[in-house]
BAGUNU-161926 format. One record per atom (N, C-alpha, C, O, CB): residue number from 1; atom name; x, y, z. Coordinates in pm, whole numbers, padded with zeros to 5 digits. Glycine has a CB too. Layout:
! BAGUNU-161926
pos=NUM, site=CA, u=X, v=Y, w=Z
...
! end
This chain:
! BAGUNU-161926
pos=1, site=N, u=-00555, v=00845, w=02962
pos=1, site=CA, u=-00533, v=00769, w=02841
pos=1, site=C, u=-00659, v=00687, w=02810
pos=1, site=O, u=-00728, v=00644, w=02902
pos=1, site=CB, u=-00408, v=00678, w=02854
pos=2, site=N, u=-00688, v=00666, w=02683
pos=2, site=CA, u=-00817, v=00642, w=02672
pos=2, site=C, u=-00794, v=00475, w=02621
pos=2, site=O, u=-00689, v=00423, w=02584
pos=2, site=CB, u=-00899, v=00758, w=02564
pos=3, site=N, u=-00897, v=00430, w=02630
pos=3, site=CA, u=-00877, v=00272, w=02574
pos=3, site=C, u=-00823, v=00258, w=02421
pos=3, site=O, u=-00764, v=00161, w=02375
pos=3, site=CB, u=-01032, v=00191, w=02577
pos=4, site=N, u=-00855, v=00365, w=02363
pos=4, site=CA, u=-00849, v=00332, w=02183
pos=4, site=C, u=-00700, v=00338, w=02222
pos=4, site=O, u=-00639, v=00233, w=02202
pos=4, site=CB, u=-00926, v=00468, w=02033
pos=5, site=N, u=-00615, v=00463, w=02285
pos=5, site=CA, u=-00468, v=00489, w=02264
pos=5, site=C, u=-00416, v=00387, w=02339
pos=5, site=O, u=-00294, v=00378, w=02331
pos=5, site=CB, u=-00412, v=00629, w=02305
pos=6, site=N, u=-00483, v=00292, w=02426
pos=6, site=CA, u=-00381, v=00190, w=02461
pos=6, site=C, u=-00395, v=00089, w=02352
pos=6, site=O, u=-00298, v=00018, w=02325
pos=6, site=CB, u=-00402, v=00125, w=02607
pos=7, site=N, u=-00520, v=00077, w=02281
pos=7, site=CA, u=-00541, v=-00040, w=02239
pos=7, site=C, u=-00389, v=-00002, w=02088
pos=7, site=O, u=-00342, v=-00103, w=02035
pos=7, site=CB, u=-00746, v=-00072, w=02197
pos=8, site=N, u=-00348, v=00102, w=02053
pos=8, site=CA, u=-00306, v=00167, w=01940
pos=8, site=C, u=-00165, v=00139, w=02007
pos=8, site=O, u=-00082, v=00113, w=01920
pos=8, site=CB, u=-00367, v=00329, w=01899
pos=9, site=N, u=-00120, v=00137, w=02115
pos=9, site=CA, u=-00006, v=00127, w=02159
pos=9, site=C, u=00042, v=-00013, w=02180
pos=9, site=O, u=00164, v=-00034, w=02181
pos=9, site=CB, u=-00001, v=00198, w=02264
pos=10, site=N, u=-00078, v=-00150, w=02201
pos=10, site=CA, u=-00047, v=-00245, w=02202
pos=10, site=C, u=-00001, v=-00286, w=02044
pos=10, site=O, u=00099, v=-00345, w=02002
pos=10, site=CB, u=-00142, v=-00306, w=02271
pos=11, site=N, u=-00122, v=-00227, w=01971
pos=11, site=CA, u=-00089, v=-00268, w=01804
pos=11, site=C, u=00053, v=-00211, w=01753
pos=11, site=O, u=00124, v=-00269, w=01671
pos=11, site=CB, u=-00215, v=-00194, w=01692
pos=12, site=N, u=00082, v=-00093, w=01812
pos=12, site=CA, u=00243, v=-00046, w=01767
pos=12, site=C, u=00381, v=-00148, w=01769
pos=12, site=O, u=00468, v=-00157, w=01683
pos=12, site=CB, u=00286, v=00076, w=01873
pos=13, site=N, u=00367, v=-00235, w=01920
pos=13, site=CA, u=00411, v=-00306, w=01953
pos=13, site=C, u=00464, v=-00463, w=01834
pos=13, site=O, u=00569, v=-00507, w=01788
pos=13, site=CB, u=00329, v=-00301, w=02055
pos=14, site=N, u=00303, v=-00501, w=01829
pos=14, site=CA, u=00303, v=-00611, w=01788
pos=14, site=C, u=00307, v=-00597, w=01622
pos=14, site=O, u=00360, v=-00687, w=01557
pos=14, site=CB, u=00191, v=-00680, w=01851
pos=15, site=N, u=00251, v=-00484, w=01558
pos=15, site=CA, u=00285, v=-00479, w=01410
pos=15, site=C, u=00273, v=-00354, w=01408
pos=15, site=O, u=00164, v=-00301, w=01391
pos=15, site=CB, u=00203, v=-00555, w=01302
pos=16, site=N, u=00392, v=-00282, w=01426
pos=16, site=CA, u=00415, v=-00137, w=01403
pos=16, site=C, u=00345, v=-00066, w=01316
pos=16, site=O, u=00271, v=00027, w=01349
pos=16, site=CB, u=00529, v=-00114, w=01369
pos=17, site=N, u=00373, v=-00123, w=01147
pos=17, site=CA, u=00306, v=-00038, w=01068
pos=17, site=C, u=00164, v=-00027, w=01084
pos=17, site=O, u=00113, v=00085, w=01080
pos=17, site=CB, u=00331, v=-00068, w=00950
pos=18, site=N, u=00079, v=-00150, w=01104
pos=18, site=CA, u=-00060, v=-00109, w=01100
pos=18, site=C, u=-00112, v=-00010, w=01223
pos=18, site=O, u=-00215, v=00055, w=01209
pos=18, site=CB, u=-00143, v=-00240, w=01098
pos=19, site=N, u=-00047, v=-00005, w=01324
pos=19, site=CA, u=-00062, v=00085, w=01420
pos=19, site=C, u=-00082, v=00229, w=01372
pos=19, site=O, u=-00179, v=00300, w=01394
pos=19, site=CB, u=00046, v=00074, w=01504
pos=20, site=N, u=00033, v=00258, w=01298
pos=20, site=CA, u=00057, v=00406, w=01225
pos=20, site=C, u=-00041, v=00420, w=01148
pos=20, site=O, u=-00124, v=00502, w=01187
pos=20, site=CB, u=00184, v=00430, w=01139
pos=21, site=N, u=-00066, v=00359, w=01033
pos=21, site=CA, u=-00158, v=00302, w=00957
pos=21, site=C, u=-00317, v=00347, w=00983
pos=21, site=O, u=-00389, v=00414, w=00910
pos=21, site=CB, u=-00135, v=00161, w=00976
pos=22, site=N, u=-00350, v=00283, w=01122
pos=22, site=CA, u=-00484, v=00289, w=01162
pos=22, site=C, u=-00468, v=00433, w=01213
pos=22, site=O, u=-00564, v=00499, w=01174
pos=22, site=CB, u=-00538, v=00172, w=01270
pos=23, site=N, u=-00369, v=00517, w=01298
pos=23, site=CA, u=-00371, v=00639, w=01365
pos=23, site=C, u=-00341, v=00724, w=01285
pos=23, site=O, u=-00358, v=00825, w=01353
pos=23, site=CB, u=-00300, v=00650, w=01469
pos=24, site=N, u=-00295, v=00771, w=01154
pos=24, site=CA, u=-00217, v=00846, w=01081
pos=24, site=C, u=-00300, v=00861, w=00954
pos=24, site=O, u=-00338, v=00969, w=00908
pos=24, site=CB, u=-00079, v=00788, w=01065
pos=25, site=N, u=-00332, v=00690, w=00882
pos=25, site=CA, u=-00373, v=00690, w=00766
pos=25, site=C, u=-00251, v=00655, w=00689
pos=25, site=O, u=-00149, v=00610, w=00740
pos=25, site=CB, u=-00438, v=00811, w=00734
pos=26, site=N, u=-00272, v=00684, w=00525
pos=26, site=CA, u=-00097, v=00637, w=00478
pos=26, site=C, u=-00040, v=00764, w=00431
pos=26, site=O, u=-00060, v=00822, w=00324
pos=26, site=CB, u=-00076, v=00508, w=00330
pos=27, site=N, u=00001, v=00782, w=00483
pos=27, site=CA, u=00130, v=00937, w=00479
pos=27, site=C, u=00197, v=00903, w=00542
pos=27, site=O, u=00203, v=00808, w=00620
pos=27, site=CB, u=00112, v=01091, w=00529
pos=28, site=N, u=00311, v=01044, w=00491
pos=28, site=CA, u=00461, v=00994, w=00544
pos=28, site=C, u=00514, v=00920, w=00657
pos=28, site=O, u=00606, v=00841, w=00636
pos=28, site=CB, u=00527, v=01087, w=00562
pos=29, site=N, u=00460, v=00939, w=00790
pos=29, site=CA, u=00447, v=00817, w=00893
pos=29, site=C, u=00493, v=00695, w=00901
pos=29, site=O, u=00579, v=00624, w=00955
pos=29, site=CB, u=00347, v=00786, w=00906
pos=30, site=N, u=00370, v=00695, w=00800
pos=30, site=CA, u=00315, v=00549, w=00763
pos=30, site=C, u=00431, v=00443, w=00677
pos=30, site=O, u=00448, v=00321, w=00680
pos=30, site=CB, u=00171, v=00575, w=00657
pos=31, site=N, u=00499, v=00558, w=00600
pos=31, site=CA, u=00607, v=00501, w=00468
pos=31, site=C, u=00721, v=00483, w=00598
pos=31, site=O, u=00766, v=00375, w=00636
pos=31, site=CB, u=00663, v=00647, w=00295
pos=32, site=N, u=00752, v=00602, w=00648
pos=32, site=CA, u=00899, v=00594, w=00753
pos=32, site=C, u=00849, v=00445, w=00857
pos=32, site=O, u=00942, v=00366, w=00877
pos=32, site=CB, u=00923, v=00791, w=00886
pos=33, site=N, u=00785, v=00427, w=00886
pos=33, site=CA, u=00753, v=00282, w=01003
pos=33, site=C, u=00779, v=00194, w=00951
pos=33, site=O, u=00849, v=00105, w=01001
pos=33, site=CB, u=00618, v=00241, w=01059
pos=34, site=N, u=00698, v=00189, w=00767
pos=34, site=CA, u=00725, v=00053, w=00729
pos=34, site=C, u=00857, v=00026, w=00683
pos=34, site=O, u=00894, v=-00089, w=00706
pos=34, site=CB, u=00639, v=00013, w=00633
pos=35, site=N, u=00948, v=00111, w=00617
pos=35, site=CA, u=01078, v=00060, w=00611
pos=35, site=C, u=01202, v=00056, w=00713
pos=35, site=O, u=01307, v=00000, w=00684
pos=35, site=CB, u=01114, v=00115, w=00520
pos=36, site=N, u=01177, v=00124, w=00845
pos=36, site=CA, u=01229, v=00095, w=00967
pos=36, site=C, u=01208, v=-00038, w=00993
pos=36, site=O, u=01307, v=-00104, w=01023
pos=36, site=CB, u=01180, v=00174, w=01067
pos=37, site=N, u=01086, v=-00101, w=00986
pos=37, site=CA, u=00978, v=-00220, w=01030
pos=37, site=C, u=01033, v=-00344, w=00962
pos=37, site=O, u=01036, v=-00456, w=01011
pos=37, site=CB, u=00810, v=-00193, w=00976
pos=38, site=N, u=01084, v=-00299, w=00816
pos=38, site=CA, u=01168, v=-00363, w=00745
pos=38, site=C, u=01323, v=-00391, w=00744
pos=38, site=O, u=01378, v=-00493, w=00703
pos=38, site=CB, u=01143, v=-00321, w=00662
pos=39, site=N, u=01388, v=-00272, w=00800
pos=39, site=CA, u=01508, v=-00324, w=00786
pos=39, site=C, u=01505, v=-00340, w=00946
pos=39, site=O, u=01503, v=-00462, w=00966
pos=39, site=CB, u=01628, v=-00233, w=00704
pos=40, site=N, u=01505, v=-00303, w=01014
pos=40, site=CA, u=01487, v=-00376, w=01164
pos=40, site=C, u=01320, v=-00387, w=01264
pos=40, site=O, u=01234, v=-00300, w=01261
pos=40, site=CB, u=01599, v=-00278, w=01264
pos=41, site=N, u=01314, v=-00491, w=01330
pos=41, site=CA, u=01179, v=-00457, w=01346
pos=41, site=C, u=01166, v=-00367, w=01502
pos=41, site=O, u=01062, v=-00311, w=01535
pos=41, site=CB, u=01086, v=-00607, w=01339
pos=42, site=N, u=01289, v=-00365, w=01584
pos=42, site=CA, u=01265, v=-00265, w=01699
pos=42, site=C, u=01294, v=-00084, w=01665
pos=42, site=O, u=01273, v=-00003, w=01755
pos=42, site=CB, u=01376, v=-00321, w=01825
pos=43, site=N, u=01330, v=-00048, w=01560
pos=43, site=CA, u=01306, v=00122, w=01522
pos=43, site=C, u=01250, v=00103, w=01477
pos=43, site=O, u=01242, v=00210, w=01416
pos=43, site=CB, u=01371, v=00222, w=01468
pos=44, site=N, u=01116, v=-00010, w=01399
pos=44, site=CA, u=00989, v=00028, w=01367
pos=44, site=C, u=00906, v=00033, w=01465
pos=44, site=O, u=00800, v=00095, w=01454
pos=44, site=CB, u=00939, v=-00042, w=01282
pos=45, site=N, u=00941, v=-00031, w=01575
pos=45, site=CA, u=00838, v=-00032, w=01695
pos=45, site=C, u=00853, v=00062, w=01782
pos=45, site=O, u=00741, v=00075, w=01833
pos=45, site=CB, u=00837, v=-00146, w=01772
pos=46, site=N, u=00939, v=00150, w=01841
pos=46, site=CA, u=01019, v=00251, w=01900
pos=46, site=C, u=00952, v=00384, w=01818
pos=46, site=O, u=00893, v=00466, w=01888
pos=46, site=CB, u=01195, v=00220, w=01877
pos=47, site=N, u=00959, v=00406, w=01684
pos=47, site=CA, u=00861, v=00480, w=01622
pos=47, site=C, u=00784, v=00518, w=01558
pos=47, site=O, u=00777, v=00615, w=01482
pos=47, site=CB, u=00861, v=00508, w=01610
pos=48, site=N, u=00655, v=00366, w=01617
pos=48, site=CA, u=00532, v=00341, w=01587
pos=48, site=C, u=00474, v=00394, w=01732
pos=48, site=O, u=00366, v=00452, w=01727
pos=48, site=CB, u=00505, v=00186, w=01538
pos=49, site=N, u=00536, v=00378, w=01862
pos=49, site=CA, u=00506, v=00373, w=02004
pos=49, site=C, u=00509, v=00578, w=01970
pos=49, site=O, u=00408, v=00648, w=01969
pos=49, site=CB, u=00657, v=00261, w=02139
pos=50, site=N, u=00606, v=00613, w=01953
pos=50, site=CA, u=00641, v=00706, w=01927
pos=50, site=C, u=00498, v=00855, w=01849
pos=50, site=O, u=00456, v=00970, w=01867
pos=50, site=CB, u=00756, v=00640, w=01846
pos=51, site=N, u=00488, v=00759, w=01782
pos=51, site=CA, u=00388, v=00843, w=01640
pos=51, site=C, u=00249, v=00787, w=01765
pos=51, site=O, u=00282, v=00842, w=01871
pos=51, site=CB, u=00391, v=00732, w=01390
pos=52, site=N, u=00168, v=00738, w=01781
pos=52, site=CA, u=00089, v=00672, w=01865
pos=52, site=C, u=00094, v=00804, w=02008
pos=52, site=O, u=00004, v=00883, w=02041
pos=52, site=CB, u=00161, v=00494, w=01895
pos=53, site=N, u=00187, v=00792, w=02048
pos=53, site=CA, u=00202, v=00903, w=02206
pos=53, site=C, u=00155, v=01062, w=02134
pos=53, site=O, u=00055, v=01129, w=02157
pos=53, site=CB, u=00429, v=00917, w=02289
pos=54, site=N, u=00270, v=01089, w=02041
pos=54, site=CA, u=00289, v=01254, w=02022
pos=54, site=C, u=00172, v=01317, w=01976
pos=54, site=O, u=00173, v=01437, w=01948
pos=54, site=CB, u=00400, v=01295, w=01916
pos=55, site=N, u=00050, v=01233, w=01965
pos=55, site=CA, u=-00001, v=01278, w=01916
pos=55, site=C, u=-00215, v=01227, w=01981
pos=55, site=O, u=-00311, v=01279, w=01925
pos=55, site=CB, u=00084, v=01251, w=01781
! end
C-alpha cells in the first residue's frame, strides 16, 4: 500500500466526499458519496473507504 492510498483512506474517513473527489474526479462516485455523506455520514464513509480500496 502506498502512502498516497493511505493518505486517501485517512481523507475517506474524515470527509468522505473529497476523498472520492480527489481519487475518482466528479462522476458518479463522487454524486453517490455525497448524498450518502448527506443523509448519513457513516454510508458515506463505509463507501468512500470502499471506492478508495477497489480500486
Amino acid at each position: 500500500m502506498t502512502v498516497a492510498k493511505i493518505l486517501l483512506i485517512i481523507l475517506a474517513i474524515l470527509l468522505p466526499p473529497i476523498a472520492v473527489l480527489v481519487h475518482k474526479g466528479v462522476s458518479k462516485p463522487f454524486w453517490i458519496d455525497l448524498i450518502l455523506t448527506i443523509l448519513l455520514y457513516l454510508p458515506g464513509q463505509i463507501y468512500a473507504v470502499y471506492v478508495v480500496l477497489t480500486e
